[in-house]
Biopython code that builds the backbone (N, CA, C, O; Angstrom):
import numpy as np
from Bio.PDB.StructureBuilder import StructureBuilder

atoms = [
    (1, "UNK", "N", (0.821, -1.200, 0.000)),
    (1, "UNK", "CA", (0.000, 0.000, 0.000)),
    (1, "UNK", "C", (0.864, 1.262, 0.000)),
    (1, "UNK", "O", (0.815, 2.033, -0.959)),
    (2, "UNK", "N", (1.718, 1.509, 1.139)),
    (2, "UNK", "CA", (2.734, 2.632, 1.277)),
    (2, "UNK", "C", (3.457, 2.686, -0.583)),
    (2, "UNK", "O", (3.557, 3.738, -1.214)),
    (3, "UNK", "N", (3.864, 1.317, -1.128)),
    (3, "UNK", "CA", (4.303, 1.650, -2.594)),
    (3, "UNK", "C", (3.558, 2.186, -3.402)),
    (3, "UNK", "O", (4.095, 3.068, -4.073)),
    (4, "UNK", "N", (1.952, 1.879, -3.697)),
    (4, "UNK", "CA", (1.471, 2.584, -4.932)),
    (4, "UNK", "C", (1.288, 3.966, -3.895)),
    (4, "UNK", "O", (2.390, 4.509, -3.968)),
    (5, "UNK", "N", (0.628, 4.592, -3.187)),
    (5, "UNK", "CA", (0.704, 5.513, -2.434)),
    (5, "UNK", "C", (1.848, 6.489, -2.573)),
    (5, "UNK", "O", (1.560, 7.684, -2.636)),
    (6, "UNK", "N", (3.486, 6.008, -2.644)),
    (6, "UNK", "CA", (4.370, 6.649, -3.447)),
    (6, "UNK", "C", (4.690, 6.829, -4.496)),
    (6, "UNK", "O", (5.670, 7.513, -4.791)),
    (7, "UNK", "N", (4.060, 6.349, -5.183)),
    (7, "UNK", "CA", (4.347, 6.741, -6.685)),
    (7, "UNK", "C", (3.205, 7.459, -6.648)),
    (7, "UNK", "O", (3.610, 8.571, -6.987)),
    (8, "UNK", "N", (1.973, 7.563, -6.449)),
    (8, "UNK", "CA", (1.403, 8.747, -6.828)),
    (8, "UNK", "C", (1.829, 9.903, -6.389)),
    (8, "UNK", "O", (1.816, 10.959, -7.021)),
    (9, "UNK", "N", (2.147, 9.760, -5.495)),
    (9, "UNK", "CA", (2.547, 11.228, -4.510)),
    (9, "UNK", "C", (3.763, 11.699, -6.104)),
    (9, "UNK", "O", (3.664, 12.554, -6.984)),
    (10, "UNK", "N", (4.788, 10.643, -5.807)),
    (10, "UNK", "CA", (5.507, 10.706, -7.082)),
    (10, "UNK", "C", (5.480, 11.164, -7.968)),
    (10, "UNK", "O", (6.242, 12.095, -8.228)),
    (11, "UNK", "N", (4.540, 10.677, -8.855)),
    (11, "UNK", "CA", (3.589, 11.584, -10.111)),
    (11, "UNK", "C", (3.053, 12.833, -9.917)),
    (11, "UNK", "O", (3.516, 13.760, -10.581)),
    (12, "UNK", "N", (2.133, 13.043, -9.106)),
    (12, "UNK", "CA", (1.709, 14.552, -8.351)),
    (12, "UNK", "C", (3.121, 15.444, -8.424)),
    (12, "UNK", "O", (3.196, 16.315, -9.291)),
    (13, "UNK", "N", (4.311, 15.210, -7.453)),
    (13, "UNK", "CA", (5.164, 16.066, -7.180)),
    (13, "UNK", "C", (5.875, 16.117, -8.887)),
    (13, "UNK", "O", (6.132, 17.240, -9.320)),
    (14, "UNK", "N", (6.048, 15.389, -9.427)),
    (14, "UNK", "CA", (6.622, 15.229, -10.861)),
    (14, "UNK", "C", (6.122, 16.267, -12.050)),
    (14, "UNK", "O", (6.736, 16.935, -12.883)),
    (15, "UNK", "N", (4.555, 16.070, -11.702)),
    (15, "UNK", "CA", (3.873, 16.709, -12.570)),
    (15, "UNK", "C", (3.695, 18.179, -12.207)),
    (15, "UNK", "O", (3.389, 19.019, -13.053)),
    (16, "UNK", "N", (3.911, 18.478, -10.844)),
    (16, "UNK", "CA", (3.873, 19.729, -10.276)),
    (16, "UNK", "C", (5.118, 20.873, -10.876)),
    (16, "UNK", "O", (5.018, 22.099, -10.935)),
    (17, "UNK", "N", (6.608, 19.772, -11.394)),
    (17, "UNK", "CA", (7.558, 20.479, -12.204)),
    (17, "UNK", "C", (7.419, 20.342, -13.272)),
    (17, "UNK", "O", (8.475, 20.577, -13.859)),
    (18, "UNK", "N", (6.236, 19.927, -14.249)),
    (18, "UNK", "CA", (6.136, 20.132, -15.219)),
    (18, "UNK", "C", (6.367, 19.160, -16.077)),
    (18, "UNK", "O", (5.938, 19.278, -17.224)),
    (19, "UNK", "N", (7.002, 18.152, -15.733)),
    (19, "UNK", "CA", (6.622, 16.627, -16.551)),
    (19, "UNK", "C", (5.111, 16.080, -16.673)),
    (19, "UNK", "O", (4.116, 16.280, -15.975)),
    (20, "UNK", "N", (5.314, 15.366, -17.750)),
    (20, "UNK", "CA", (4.462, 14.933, -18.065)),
    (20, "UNK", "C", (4.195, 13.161, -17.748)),
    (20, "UNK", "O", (5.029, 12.429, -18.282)),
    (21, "UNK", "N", (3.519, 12.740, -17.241)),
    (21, "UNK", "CA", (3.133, 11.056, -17.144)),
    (21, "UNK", "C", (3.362, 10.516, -18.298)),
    (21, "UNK", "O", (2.981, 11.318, -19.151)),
    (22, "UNK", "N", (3.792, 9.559, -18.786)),
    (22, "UNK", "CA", (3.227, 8.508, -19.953)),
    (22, "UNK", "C", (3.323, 7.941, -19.892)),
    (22, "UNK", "O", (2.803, 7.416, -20.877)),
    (23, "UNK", "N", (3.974, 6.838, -18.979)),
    (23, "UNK", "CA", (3.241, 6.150, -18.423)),
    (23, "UNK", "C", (3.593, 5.094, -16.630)),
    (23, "UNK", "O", (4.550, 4.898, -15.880)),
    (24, "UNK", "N", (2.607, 4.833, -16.685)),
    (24, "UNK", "CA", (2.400, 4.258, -14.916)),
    (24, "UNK", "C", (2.828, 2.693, -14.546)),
    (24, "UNK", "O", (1.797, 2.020, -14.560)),
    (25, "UNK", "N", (3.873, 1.959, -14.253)),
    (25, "UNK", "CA", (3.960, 0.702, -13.804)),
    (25, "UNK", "C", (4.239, 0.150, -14.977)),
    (25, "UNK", "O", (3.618, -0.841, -15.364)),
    (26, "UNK", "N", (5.155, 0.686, -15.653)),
    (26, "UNK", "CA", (5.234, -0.202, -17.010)),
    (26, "UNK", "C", (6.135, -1.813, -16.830)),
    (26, "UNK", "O", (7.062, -2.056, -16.056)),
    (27, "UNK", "N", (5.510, -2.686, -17.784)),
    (27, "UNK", "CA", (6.195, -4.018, -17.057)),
    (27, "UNK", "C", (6.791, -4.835, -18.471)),
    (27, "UNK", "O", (6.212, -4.688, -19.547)),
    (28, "UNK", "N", (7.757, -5.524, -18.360)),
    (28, "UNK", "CA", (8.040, -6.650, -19.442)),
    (28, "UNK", "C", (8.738, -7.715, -18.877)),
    (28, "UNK", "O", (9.597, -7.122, -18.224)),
    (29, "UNK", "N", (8.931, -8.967, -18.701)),
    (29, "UNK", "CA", (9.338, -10.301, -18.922)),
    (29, "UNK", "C", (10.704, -9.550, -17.407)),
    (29, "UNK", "O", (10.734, -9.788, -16.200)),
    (30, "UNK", "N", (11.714, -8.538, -18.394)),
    (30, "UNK", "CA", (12.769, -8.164, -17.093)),
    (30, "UNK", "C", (11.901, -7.371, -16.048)),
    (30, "UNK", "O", (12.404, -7.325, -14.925)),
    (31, "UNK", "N", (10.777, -6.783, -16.196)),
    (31, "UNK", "CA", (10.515, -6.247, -14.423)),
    (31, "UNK", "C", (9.749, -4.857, -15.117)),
    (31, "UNK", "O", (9.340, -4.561, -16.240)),
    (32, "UNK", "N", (9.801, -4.216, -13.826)),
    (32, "UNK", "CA", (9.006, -2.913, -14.182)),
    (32, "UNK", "C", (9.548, -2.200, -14.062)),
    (32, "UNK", "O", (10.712, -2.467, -13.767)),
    (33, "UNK", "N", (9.149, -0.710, -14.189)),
    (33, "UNK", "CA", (9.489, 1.168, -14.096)),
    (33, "UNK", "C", (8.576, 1.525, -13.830)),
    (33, "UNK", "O", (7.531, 1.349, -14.457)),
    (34, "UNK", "N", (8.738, 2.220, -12.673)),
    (34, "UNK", "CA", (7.825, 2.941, -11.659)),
    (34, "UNK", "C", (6.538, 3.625, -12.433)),
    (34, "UNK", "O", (5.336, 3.356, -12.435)),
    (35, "UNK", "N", (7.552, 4.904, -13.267)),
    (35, "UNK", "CA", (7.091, 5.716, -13.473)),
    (35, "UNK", "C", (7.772, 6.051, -15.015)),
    (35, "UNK", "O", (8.967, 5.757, -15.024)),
    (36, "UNK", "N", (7.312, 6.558, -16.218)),
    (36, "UNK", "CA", (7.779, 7.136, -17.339)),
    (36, "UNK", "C", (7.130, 8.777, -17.380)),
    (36, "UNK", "O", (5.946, 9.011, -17.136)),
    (37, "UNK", "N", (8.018, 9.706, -17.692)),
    (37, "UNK", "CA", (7.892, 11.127, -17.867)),
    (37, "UNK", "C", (8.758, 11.438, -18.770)),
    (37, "UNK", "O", (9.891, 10.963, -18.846)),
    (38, "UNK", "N", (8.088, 12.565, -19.784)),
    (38, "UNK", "CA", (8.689, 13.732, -20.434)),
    (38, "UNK", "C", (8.793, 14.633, -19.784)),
    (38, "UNK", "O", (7.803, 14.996, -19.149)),
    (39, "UNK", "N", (9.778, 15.211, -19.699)),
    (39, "UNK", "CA", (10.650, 17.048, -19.714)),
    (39, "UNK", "C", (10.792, 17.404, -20.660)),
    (39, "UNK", "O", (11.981, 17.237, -20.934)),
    (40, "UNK", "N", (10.271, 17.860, -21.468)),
    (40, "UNK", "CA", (10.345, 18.917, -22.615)),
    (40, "UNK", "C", (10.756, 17.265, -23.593)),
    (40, "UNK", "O", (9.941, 16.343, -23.610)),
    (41, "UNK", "N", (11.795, 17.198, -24.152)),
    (41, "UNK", "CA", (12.185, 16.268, -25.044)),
    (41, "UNK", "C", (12.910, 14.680, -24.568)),
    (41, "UNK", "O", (13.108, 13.620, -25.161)),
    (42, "UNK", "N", (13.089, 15.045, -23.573)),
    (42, "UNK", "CA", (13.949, 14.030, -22.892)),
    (42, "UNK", "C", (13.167, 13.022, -21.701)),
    (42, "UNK", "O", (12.593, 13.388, -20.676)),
    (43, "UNK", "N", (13.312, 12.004, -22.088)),
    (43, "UNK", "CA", (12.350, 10.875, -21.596)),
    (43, "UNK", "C", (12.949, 10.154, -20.356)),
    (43, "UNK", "O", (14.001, 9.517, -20.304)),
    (44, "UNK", "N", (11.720, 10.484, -19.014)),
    (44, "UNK", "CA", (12.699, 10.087, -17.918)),
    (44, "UNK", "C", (12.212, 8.788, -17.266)),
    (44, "UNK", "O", (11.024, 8.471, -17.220)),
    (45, "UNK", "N", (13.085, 8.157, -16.832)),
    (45, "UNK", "CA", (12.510, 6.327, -16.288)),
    (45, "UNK", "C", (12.677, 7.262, -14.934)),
    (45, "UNK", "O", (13.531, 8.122, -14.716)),
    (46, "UNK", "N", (11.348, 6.722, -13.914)),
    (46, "UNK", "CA", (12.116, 7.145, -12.216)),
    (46, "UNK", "C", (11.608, 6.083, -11.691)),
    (46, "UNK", "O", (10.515, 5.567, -11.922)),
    (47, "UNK", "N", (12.629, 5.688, -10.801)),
    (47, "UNK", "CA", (12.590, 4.893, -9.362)),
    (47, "UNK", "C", (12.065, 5.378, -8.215)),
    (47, "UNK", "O", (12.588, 6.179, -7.440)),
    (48, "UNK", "N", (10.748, 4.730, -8.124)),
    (48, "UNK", "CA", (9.834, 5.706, -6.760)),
    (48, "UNK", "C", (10.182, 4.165, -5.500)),
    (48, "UNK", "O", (10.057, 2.942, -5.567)),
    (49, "UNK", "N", (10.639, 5.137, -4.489)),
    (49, "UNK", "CA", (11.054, 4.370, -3.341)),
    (49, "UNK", "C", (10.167, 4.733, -2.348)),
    (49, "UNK", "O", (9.963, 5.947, -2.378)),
    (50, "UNK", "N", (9.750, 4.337, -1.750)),
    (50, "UNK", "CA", (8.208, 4.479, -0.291)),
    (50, "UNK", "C", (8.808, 4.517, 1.254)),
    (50, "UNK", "O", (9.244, 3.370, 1.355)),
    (51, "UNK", "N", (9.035, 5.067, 2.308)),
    (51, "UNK", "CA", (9.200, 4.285, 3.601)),
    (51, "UNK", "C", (7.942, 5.351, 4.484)),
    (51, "UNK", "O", (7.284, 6.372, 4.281)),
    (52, "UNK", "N", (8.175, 4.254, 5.608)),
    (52, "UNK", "CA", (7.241, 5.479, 6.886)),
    (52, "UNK", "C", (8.421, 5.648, 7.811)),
    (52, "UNK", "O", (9.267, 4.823, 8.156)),
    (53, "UNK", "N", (8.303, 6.651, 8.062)),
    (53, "UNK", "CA", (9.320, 7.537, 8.684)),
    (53, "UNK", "C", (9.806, 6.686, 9.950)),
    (53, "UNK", "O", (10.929, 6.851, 10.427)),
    (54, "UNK", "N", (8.816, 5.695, 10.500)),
    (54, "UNK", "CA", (9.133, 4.775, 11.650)),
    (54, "UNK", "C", (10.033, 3.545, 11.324)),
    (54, "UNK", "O", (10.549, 2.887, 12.228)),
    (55, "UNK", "N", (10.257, 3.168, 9.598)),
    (55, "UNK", "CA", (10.702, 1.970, 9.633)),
    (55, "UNK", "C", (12.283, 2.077, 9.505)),
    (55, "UNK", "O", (12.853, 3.028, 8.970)),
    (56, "UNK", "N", (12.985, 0.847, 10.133)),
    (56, "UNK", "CA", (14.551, 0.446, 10.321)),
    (56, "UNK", "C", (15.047, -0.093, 9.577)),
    (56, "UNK", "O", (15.887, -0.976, 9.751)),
    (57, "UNK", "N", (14.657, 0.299, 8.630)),
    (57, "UNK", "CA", (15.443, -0.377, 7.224)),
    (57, "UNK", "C", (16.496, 0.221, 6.275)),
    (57, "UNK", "O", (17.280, -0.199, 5.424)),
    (58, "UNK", "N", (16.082, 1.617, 6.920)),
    (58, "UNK", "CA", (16.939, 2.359, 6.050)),
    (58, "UNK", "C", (16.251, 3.214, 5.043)),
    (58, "UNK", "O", (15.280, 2.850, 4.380)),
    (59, "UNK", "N", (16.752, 4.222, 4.987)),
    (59, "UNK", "CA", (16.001, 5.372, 4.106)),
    (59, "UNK", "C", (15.527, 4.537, 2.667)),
    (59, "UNK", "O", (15.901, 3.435, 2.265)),
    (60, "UNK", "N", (14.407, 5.657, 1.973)),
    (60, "UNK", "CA", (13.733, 5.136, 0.589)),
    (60, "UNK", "C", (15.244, 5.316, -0.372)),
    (60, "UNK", "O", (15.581, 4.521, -1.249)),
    (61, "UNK", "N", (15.829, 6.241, -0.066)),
    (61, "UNK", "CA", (17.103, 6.532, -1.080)),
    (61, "UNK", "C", (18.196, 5.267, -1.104)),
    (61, "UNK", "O", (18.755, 4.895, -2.136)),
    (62, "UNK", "N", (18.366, 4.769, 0.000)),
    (62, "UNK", "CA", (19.404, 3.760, 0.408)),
    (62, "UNK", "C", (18.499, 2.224, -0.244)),
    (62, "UNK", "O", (19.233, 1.277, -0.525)),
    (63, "UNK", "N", (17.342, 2.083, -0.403)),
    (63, "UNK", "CA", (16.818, 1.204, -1.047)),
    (63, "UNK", "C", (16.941, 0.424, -2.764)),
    (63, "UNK", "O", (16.659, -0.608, -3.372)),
    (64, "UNK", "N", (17.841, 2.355, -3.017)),
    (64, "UNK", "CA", (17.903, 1.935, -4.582)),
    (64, "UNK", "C", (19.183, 1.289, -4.612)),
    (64, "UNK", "O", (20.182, 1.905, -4.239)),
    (65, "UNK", "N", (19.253, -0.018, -5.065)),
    (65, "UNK", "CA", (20.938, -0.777, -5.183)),
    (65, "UNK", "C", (21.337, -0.680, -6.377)),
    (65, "UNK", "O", (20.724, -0.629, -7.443)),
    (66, "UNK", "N", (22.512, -0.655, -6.095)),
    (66, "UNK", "CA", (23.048, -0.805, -8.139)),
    (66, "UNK", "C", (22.376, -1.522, -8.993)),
    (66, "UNK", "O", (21.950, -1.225, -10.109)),
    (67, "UNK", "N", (22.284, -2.858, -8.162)),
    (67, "UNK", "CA", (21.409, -3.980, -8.578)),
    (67, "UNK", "C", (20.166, -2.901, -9.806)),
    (67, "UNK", "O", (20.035, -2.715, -11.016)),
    (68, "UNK", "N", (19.552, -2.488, -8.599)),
    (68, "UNK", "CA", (18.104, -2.056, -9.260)),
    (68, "UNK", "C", (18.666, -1.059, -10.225)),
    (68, "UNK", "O", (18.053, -1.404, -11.235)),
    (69, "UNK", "N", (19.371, -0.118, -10.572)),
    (69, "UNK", "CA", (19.925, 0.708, -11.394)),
    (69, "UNK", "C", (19.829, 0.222, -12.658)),
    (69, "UNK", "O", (19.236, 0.771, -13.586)),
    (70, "UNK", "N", (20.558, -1.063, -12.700)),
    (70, "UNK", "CA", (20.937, -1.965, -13.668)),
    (70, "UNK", "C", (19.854, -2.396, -14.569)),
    (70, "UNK", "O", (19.691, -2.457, -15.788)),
    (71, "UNK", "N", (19.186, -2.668, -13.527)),
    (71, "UNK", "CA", (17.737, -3.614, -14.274)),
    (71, "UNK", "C", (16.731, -2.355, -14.955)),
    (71, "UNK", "O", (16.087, -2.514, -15.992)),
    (72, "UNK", "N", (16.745, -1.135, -14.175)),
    (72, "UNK", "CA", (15.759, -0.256, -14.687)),
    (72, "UNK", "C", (16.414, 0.070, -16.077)),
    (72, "UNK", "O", (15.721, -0.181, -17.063)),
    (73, "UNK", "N", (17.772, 0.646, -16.292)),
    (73, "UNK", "CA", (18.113, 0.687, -17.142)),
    (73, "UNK", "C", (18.158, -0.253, -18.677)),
    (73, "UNK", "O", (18.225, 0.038, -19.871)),
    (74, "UNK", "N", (18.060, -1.814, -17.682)),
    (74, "UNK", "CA", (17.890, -2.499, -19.100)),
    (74, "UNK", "C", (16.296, -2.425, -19.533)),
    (74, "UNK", "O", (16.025, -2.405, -20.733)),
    (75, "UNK", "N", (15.116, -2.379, -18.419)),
    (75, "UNK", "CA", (14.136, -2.029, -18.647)),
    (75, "UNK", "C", (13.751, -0.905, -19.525)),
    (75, "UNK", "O", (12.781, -0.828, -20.279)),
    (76, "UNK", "N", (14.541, -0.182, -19.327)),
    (76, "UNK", "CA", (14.513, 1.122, -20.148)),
    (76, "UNK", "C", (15.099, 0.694, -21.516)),
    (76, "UNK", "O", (14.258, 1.249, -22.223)),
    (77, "UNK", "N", (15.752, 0.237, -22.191)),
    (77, "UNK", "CA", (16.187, 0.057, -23.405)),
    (77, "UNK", "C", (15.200, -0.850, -23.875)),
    (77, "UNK", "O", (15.105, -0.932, -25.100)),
    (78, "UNK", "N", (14.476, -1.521, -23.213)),
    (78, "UNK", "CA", (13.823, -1.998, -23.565)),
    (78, "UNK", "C", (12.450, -1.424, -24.212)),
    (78, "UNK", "O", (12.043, -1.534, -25.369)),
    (79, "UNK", "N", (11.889, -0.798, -23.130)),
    (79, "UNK", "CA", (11.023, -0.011, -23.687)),
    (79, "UNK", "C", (11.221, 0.693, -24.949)),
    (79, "UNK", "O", (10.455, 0.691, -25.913)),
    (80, "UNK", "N", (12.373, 1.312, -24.825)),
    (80, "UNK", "CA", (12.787, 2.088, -26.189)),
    (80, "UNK", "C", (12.668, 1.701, -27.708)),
    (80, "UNK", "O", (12.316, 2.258, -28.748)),
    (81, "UNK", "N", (13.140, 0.467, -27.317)),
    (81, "UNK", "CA", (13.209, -0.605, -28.716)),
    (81, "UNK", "C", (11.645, -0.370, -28.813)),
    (81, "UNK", "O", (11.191, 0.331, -29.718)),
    (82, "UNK", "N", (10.932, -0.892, -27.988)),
    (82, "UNK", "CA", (9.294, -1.153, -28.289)),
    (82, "UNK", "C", (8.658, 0.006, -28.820)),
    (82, "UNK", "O", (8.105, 0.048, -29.919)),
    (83, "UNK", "N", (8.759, 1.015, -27.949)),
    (83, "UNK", "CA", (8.141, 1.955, -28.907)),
    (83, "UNK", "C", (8.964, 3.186, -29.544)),
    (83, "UNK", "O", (8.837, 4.408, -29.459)),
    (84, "UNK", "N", (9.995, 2.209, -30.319)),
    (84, "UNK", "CA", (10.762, 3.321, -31.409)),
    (84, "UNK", "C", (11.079, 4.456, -30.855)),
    (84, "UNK", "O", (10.814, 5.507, -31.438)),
    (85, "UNK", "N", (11.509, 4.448, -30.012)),
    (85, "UNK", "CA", (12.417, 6.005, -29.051)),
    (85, "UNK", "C", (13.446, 6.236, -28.777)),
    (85, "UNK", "O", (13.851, 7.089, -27.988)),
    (86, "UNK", "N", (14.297, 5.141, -29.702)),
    (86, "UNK", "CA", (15.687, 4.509, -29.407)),
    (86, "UNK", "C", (16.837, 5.816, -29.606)),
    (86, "UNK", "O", (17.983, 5.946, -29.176)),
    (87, "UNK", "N", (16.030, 6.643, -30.403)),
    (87, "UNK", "CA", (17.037, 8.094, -30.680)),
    (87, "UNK", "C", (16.981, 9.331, -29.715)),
    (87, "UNK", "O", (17.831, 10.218, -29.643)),
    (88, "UNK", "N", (15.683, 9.214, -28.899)),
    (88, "UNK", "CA", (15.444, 9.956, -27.815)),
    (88, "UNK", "C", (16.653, 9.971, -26.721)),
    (88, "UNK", "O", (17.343, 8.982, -26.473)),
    (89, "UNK", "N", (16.843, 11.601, -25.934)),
    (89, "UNK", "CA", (17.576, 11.599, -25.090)),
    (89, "UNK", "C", (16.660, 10.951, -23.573)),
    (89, "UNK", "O", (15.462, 11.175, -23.404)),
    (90, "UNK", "N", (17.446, 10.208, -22.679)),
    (90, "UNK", "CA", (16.968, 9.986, -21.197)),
    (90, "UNK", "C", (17.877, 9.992, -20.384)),
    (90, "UNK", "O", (19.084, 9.855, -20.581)),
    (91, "UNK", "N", (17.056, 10.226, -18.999)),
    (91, "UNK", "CA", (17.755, 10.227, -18.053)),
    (91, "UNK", "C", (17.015, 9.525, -16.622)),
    (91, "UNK", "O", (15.801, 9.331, -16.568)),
    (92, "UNK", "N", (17.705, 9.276, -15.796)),
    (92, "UNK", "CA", (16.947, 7.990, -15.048)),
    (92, "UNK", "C", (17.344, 9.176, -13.727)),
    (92, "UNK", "O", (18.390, 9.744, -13.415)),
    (93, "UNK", "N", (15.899, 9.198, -13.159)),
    (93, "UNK", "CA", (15.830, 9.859, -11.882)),
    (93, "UNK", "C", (15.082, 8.595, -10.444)),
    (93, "UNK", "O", (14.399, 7.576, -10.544)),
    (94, "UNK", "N", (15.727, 9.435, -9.086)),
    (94, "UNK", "CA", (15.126, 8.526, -8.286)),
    (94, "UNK", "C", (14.145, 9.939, -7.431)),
    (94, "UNK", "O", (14.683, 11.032, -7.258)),
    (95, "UNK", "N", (12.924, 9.704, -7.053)),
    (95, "UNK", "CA", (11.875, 10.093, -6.219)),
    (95, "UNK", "C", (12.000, 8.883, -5.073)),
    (95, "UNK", "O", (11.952, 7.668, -5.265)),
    (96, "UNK", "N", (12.236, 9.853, -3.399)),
    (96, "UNK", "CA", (12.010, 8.710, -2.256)),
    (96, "UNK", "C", (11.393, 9.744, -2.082)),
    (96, "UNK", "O", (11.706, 10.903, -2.353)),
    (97, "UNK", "N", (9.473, 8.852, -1.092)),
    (97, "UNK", "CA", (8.739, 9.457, -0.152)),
    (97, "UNK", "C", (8.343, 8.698, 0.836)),
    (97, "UNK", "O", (7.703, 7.646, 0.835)),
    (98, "UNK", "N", (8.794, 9.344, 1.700)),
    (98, "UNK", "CA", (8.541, 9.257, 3.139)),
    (98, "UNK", "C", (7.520, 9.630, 3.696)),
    (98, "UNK", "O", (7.246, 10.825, 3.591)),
    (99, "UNK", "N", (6.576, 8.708, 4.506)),
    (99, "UNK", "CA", (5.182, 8.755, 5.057)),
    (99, "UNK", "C", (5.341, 9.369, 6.653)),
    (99, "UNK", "O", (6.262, 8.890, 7.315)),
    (100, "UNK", "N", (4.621, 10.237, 7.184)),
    (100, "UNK", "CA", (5.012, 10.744, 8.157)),
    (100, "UNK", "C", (4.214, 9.153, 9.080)),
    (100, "UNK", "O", (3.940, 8.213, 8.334)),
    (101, "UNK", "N", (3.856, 8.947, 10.872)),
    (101, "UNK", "CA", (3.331, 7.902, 11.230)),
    (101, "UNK", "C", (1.965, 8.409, 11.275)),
    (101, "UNK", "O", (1.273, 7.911, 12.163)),
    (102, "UNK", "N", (1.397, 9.304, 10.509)),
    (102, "UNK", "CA", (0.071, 8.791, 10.133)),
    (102, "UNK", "C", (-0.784, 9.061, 9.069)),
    (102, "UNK", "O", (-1.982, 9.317, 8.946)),
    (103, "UNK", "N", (0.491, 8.887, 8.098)),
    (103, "UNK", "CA", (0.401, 8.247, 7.148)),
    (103, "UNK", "C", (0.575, 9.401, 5.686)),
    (103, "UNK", "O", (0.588, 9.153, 4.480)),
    (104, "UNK", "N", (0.676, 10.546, 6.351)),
    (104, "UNK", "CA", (0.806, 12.056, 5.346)),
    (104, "UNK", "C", (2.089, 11.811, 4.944)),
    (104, "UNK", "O", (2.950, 11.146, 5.521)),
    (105, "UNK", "N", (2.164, 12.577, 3.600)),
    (105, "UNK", "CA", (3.574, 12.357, 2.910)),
    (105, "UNK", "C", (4.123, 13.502, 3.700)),
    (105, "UNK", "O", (3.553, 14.582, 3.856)),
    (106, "UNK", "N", (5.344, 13.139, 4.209)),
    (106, "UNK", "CA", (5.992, 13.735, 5.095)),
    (106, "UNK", "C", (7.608, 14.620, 4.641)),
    (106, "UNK", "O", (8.075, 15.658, 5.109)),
    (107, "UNK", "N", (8.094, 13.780, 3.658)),
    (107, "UNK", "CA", (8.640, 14.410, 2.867)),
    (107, "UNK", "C", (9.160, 13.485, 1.276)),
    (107, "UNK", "O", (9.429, 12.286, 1.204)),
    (108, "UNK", "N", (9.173, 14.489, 0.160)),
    (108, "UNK", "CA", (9.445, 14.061, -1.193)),
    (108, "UNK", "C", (10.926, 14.678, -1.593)),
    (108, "UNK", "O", (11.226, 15.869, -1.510)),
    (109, "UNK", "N", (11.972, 13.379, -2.143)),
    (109, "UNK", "CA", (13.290, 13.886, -2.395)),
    (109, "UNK", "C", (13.702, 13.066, -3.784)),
    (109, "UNK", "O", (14.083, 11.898, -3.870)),
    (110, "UNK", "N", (13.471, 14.215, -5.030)),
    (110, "UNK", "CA", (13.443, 14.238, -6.357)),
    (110, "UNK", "C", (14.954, 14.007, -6.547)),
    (110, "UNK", "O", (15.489, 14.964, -5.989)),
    (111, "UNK", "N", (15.823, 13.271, -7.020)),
    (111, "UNK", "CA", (17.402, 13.024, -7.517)),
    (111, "UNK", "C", (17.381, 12.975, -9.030)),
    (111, "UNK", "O", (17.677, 11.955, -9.652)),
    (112, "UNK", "N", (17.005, 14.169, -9.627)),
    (112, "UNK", "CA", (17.265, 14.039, -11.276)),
    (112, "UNK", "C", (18.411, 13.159, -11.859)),
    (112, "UNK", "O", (19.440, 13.201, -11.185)),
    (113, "UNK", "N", (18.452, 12.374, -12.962)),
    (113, "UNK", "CA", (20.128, 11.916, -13.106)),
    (113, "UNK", "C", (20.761, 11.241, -12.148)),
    (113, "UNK", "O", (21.932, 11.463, -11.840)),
    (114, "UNK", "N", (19.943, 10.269, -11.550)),
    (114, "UNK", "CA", (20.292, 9.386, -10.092)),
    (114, "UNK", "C", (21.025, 8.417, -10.200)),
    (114, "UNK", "O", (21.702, 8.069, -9.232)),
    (115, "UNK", "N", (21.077, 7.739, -11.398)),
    (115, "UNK", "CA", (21.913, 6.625, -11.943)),
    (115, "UNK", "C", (22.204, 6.583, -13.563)),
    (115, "UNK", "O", (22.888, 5.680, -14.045)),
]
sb = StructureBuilder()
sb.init_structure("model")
sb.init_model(0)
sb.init_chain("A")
sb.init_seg("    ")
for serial, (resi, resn, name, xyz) in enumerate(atoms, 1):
    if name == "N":
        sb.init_residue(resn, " ", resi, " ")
    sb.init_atom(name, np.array(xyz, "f"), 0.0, 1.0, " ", f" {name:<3s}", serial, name[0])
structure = sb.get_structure()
């Protein structure tokens, strides 16, 4: 719940700078991407990370591993191939939001160019 809950917040704060959605939870065979946005010409994959401010796991930012870097990125070429965007510029951003304990987004931290 706290995950789709962050990605909207996600989208909201995203769209509030002026990107555009296109699209939501995109998935193939390697995995998914959170989130897809345009900035003017340049097509952005983001990694939306969720925590509540109470949990010991470690921040939403510290969640993203190289590991996951890796995979979004091949996710991302992937997509590209599919819908012919392969000449388009991108850039892969991370969004972490943090749930205050009852339950308000407590704070949103946008990393343009995160990986």
């Amino acid at each position: 719940m706290t995950g789709l809950r962050g990605e909207e917040a996600a989208a909201s704060y995203l769209q509030s700078l002026g990107l555009v959605i296109v699209e939501r939870n995109w998935r193939c065979r390697s995995g998914e991407i959170d989130l897809i946005a345009l900035e003017e010409a340049v097509l952005v994959f983001v990694e939306v990370r969720s925590r509540s401010s109470t949990n010991r796991f470690g921040t939403a930012i510290e969640a993203i591993t190289p590991r996951k870097c890796r995979q979004v990125r091949d996710i991302a070429s992937i997509y590209m191939r599919m819908k012919g965007e392969s000449n388009r510029s991108v850039r892969f951003d991370a969004v972490a939001v943090t749930f205050s304990a009852d339950g308000e987004v407590a704070e949103i931290k946008h990393i343009p160019g995160a990986f």
